[in-house]
MARTOR-972917 format. One line per 4 residues: number of its first residue (from 1); their letters; for each residue y, z, x of N, C-alpha, C. Coordinates in steps of 0.05 Angstrom, whole numbers, m for minus. Layout:
NUM	a	Y/Z/X/Y/Z/X/Y/Z/X ~ ...
This chain:
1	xxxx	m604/m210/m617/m594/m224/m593/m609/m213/m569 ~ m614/m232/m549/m628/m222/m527/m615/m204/m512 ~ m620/m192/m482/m605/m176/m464/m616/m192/m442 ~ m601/m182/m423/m600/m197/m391/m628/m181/m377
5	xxxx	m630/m169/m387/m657/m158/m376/m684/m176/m381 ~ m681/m186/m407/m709/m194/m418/m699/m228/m400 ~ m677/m241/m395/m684/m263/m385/m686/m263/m356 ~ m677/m241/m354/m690/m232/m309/m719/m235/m311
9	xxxx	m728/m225/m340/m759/m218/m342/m767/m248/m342 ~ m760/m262/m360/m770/m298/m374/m765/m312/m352 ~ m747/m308/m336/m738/m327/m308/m754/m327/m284 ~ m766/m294/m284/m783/m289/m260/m806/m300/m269
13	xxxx	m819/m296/m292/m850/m297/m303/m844/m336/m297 ~ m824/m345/m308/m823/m378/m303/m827/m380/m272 ~ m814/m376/m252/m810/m378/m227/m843/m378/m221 ~ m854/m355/m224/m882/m349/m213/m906/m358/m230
17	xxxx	m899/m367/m254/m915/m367/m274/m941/m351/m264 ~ m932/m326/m265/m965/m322/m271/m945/m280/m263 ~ m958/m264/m300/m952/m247/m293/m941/m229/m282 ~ m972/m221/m257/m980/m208/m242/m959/m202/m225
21	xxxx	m954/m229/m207/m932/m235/m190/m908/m226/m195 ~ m895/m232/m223/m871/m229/m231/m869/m197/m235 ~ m893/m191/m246/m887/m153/m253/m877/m141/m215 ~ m893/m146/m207/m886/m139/m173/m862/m141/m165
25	xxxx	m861/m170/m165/m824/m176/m163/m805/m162/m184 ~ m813/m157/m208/m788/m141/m210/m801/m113/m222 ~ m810/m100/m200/m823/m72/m199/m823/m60/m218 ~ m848/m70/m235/m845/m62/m258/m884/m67/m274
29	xxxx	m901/m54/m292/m926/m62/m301/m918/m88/m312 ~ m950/m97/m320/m944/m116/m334/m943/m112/m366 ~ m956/m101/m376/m951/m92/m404/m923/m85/m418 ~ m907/m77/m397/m882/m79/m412/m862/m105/m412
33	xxxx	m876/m114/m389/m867/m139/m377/m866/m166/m401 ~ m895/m160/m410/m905/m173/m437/m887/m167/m456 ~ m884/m147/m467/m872/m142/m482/m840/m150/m488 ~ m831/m162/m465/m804/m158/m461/m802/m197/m469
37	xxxx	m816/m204/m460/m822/m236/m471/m832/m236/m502 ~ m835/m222/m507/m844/m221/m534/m819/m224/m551 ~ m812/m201/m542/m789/m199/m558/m765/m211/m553 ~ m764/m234/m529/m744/m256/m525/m756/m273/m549
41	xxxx	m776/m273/m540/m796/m309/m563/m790/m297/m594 ~ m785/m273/m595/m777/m271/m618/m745/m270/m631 ~ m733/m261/m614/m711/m268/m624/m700/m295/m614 ~ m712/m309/m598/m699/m343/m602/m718/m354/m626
45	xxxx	m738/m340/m637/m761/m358/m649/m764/m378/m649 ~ m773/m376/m617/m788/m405/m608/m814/m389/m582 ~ m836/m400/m582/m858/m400/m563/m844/m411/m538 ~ m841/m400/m511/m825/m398/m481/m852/m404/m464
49	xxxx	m881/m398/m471/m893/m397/m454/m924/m411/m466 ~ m938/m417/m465/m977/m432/m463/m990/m416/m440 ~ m996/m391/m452/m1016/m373/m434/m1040/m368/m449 ~ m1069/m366/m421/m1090/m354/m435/m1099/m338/m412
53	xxxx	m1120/m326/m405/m1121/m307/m388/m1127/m321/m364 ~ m1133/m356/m352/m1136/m363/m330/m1106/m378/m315 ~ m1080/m387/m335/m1052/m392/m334/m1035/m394/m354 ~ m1007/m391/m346/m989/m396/m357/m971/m416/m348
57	xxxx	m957/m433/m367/m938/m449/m364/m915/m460/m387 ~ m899/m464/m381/m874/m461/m391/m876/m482/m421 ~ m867/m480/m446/m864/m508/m463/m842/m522/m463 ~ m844/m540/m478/m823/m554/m470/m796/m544/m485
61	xxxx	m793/m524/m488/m774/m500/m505/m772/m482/m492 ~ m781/m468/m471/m783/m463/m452/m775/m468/m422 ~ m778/m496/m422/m763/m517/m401/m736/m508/m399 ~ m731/m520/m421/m707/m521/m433/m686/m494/m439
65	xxxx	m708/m471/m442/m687/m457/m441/m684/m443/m404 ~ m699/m437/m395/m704/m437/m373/m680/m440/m348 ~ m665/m476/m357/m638/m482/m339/m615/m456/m352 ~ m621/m453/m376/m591/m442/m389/m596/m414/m387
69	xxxx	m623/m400/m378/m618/m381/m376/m611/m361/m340 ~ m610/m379/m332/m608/m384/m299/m579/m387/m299 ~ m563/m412/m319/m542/m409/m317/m527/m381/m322 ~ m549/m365/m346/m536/m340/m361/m532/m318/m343
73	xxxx	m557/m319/m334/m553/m304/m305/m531/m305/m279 ~ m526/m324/m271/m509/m333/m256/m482/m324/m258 ~ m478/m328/m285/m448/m323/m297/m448/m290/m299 ~ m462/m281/m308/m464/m255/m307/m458/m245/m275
77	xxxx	m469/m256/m258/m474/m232/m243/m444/m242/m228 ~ m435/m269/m227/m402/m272/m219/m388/m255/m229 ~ m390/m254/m262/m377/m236/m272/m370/m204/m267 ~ m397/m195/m255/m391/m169/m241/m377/m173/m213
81	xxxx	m388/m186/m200/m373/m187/m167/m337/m186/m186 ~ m329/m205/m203/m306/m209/m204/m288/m186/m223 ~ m302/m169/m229/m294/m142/m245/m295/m131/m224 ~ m313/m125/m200/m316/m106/m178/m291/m113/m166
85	xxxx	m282/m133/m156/m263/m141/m132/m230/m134/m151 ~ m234/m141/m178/m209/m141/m191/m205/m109/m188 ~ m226/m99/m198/m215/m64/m194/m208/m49/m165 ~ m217/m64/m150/m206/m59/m119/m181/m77/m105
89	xxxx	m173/m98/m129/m137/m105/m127/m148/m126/m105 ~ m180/m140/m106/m176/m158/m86/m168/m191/m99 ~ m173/m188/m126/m161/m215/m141/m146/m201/m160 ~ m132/m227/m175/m122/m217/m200/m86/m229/m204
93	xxxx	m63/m216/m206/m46/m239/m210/m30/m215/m207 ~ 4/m210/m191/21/m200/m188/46/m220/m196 ~ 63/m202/m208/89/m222/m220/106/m203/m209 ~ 133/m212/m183/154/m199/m164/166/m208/m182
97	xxxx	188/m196/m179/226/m199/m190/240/m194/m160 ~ 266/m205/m162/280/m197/m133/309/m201/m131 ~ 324/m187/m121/353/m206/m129/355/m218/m100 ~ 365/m243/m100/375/m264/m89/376/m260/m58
101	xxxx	390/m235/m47/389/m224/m19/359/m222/m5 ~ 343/m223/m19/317/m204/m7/308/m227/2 ~ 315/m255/m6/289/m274/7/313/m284/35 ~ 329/m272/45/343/m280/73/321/m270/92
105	xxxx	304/m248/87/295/m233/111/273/m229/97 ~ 274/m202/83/253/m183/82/234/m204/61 ~ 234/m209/43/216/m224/21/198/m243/29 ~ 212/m264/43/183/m273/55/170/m267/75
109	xxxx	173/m246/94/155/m231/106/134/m225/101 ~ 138/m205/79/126/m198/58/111/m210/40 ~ 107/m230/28/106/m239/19/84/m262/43 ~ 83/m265/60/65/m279/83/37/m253/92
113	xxxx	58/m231/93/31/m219/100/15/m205/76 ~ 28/m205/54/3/m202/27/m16/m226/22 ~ m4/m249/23/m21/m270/17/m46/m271/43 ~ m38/m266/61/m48/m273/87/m81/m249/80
117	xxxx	m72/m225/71/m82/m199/63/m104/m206/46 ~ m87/m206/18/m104/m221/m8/m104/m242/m12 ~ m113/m264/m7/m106/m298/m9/m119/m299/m37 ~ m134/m283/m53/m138/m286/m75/m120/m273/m100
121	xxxx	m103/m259/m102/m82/m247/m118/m60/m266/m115 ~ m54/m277/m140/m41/m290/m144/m12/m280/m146 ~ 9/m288/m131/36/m274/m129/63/m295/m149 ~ 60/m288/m163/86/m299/m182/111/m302/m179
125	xxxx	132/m306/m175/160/m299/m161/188/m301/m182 ~ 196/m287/m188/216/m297/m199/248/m283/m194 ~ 274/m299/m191/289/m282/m186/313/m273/m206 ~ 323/m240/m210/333/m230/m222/345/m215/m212
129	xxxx	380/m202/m224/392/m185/m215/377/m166/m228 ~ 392/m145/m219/392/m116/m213/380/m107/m238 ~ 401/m103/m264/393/m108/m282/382/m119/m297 ~ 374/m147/m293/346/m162/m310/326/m151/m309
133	xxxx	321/m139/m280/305/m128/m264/293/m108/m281 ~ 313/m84/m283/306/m62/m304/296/m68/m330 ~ 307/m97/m344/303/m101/m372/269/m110/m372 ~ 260/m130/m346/238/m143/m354/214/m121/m345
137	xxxx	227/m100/m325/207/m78/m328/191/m64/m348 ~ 220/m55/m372/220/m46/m396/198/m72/m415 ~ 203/m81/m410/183/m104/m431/161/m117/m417 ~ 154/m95/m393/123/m111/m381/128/m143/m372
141	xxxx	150/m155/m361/143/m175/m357/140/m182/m330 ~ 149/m162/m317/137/m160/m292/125/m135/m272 ~ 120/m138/m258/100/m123/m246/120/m104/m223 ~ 131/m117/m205/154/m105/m188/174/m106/m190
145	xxxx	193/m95/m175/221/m97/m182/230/m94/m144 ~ 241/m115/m146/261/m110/m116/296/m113/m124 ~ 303/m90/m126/340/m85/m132/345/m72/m116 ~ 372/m70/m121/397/m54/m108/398/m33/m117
149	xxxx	389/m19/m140/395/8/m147/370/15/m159 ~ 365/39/m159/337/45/m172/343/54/m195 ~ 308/50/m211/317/60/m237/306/83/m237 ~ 323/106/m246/325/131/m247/317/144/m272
153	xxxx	294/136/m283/288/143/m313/262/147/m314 ~ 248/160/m336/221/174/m341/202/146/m335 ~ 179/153/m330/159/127/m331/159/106/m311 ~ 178/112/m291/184/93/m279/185/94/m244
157	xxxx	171/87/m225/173/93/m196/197/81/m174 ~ 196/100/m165/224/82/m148/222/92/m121 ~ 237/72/m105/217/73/m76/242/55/m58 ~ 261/69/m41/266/62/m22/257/47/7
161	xxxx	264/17/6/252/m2/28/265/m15/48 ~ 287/m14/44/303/m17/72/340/m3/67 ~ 340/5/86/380/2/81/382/m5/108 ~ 412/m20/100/429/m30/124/452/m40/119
165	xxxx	470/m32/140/503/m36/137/512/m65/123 ~ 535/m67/116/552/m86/106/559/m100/136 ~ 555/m125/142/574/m144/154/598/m157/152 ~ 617/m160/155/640/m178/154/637/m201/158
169	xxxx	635/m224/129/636/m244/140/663/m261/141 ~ 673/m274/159/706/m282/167/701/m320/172 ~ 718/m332/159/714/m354/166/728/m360/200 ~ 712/m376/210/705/m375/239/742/m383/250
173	xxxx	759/m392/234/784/m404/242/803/m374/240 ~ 792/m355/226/802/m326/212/816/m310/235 ~ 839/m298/242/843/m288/267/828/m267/273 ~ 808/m251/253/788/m235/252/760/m243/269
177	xxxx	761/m269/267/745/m278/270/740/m268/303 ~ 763/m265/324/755/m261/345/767/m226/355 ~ 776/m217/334/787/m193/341/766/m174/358 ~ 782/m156/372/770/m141/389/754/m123/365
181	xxxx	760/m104/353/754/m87/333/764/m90/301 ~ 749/m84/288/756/m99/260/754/m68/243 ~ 768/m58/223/768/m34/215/775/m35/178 ~ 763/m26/160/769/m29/134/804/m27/126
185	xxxx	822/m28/143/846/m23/144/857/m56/144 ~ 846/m71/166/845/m93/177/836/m115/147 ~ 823/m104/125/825/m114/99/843/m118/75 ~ 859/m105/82/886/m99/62/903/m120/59
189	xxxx	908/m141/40/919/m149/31/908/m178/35 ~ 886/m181/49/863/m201/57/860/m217/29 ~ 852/m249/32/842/m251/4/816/m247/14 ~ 803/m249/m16/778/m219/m11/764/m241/m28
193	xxxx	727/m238/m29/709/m256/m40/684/m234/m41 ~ 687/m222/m74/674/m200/m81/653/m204/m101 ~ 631/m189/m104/608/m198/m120/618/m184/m147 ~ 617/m204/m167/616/m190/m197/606/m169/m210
197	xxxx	617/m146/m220/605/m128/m236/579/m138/m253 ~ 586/m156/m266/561/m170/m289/537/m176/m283 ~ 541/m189/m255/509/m207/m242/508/m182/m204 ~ 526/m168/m206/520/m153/m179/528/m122/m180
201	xxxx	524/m104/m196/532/m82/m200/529/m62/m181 ~ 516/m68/m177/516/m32/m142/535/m49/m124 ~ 532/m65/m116/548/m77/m95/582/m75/m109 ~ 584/m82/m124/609/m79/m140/620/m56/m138
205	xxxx	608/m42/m148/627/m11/m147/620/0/m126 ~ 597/m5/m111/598/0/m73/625/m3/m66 ~ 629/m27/m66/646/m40/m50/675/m22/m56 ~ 678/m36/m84/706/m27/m100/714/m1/m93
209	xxxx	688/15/m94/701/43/m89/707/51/m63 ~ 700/37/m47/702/43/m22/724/42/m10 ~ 734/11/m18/771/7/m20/783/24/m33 ~ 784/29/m55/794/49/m58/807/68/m59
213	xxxx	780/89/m44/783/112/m25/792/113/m2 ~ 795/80/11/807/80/43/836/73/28 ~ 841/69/m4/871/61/m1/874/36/13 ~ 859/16/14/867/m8/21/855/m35/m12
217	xxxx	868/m53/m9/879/m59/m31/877/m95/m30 ~ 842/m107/m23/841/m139/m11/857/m150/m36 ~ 863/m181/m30/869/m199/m59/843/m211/m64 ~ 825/m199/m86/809/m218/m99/817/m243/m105
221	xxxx	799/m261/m104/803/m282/m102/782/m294/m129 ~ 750/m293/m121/735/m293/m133/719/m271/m133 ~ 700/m271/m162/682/m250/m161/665/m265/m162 ~ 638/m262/m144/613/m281/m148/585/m263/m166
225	xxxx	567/m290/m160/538/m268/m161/521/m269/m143 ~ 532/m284/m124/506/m285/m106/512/m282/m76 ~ 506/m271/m55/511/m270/m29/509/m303/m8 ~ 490/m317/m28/496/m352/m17/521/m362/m22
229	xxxx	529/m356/m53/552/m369/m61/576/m355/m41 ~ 578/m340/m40/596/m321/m30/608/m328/m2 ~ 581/m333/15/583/m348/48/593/m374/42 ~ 575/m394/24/589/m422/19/622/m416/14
233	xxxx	642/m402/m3/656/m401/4/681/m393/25 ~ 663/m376/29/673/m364/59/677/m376/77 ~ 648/m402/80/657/m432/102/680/m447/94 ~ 689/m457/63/697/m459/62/733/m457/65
237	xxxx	734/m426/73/757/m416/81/775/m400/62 ~ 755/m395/35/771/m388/10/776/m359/10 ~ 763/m342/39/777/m319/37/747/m301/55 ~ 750/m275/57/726/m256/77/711/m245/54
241	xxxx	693/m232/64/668/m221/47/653/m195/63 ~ 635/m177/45/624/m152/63/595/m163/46 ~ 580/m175/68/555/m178/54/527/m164/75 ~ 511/m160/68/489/m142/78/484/m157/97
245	xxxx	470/m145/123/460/m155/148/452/m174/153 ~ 430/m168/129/406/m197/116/415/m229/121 ~ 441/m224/99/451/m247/97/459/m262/125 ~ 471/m251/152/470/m265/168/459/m278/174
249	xxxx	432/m281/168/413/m307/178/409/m322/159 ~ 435/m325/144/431/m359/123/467/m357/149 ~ 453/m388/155/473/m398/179/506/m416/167 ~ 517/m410/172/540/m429/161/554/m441/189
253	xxxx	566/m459/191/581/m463/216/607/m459/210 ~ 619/m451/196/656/m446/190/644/m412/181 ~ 627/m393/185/622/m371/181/613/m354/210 ~ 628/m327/215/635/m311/238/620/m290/222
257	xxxx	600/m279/230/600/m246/219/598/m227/238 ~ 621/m208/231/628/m186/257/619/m157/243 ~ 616/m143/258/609/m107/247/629/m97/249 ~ 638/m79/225/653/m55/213/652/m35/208
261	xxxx	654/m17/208/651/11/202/664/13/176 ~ 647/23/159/656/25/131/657/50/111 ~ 648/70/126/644/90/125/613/106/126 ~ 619/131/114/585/143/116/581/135/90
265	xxxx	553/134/84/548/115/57/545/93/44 ~ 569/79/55/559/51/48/548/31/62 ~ 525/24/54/512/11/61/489/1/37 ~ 481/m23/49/470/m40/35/436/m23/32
269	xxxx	422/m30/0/395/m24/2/375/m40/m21 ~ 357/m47/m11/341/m53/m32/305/m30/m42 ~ 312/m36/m68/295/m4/m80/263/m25/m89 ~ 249/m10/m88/228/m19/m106/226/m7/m125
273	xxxx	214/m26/m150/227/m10/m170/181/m17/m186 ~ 180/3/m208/147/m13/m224/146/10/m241 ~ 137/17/m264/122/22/m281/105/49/m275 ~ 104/73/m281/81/91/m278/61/86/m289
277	xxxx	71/70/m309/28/70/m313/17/38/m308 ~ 32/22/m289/25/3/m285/m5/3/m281 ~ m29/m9/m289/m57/4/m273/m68/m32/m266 ~ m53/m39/m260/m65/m71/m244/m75/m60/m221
281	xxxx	m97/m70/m212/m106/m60/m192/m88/m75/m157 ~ m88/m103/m174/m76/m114/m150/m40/m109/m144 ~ m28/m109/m159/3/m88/m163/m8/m72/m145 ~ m33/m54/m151/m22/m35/m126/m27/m41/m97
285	xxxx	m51/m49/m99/m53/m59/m65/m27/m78/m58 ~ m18/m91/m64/14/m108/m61/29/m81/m54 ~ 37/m55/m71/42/m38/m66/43/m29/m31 ~ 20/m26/m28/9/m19/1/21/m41/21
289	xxxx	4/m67/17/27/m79/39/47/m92/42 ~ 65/m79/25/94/m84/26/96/m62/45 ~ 99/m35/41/104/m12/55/92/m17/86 ~ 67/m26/76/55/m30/108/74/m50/131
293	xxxx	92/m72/114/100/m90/127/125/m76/136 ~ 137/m69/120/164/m50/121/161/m41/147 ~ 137/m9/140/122/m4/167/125/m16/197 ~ 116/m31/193/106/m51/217/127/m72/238
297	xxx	152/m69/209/176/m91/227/190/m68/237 ~ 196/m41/225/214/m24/224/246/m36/209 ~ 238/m48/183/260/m57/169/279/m35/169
């Protein structure tokens, strides 16, 4: 089989037909130069060239190979630019996970200024709780992890990216709704609109425990999974909710959200979560400007 060398050699000697020229251009004698055509014409076994010592010119096997070896070239040398740029994370394909909260605020931020960054890394999106999160890590099927709780286990990086308090959200008719001061006391016996253990687990026993410990005692009403569903009911009037900051900017018009003091601790967070030996190149630069963006808003 040939090498890429001997058709830089057959492509130049075609271009210039004539040796001399070609040895110069690719800085090199001619006797080896010869040689190196030789041993192309031999392993295609076919004659490439009609030389005698006054010219050379191409046969018609020659011609012919001539376009395809230009193409061979071509592809090759894309092929390096595109191994070079992939190992510097400037192309290549990233697959996010996220639970449900993150695209109110922070996610597409993020998510604007990577693309904006790398417009060639392809960003995948998919959304998952907390724990899917952890499972599709475990099985490589994705690349990041944006949750509520980090995973705390060998092999695995974890990376705090924003916290911020719990809001009260009160349907706007709620006598809460205009109170001077609103206090976790002021929840007691409230019907209450709480995220599910199953599909929302940190938030769950956040929450739960927090009541608790203050000894106050809402009426669940529902348990949800999602901080949308949760406000949709809340417009509806089916009861209050403690949902992260974030969420205030999905708008409802029968929805009030006031600040509480909830204690030291609780508060809302989302973790980044990936793989130690992830070695995508572009994973990591995504890496970088997420943090950078974080950075930059002061999330």
């Amino acid at each position: 089989m040939f090498e890429l060398a001997q058709l830089r050699c057959f492509t130049t000697v075609a271009t210039e037909l004539n040796f001399r020229r070609a040895a110069e251009r690719l800085n090199m004698t001619q006797p080896p130069l010869s040689r190196q055509i030789q041993l192309l014409e031999h392993s295609l076994g076919v004659q490439l060239f009609n030389r005698n010592t006054r010219s050379v010119a191409l046969t018609a096997a020659g011609r012919a190979f001539f376009i395809e070896a230009q193409t061979l070239l071509e592809r090759a040398h894309q092929a390096a630019i595109a191994a070079r740029r992939f190992a510097e994370g400037d192309i290549g394909s990233v697959t996010i996970s996220f639970v449900g909260s993150a695209v109110y605020e922070f996610l597409p931020r993020v998510i604007a200024e990577a693309r904006q960054n790398q417009p060639h890394v392809k960003i995948s999106l998919t959304e998952l709780n907390t724990y899917q999160q952890h499972e599709a890590l475990r099985a490589r099927r994705i690349d990041l992890g944006i949750v509520r709780a980090p995973l705390l286990q060998p092999g695995y990086e974890t990376e705090c990216l924003v916290r911020e308090p719990f809001v009260l959200a009160v349907p706007s008719s709620h006598p809460l709704a205009n109170a001077r001061n609103i206090s976790v006391q002021d929840l007691d016996a409230q019907p209450f609109l709480m995220y599910s253990h199953s599909a929302y687990p940190p938030f769950n026993e956040l929450l739960t425990g927090m009541f608790r410990s203050a000894q106050v005692a809402p009426e669940y009403v529902q348990w949800l999974g999602s901080s949308l569903t949760i406000l949709a009911l809340v417009n509806a009037g089916m009861g209050l909710a403690l949902v992260p900051r974030c969420a205030a900017n999905v708008v409802f018009k029968g929805v009030t959200f006031r600040d509480i003091d909830l204690g030291e601790g609780v508060q809302s967070e989302l973790h980044l979560v990936w793989r130690s030996d992830n070695d995508n190149p572009a994973c990591q630069m995504l890496l970088e400007a997420i943090r950078a963006a974080v950075k930059a808003e002061g999330v």
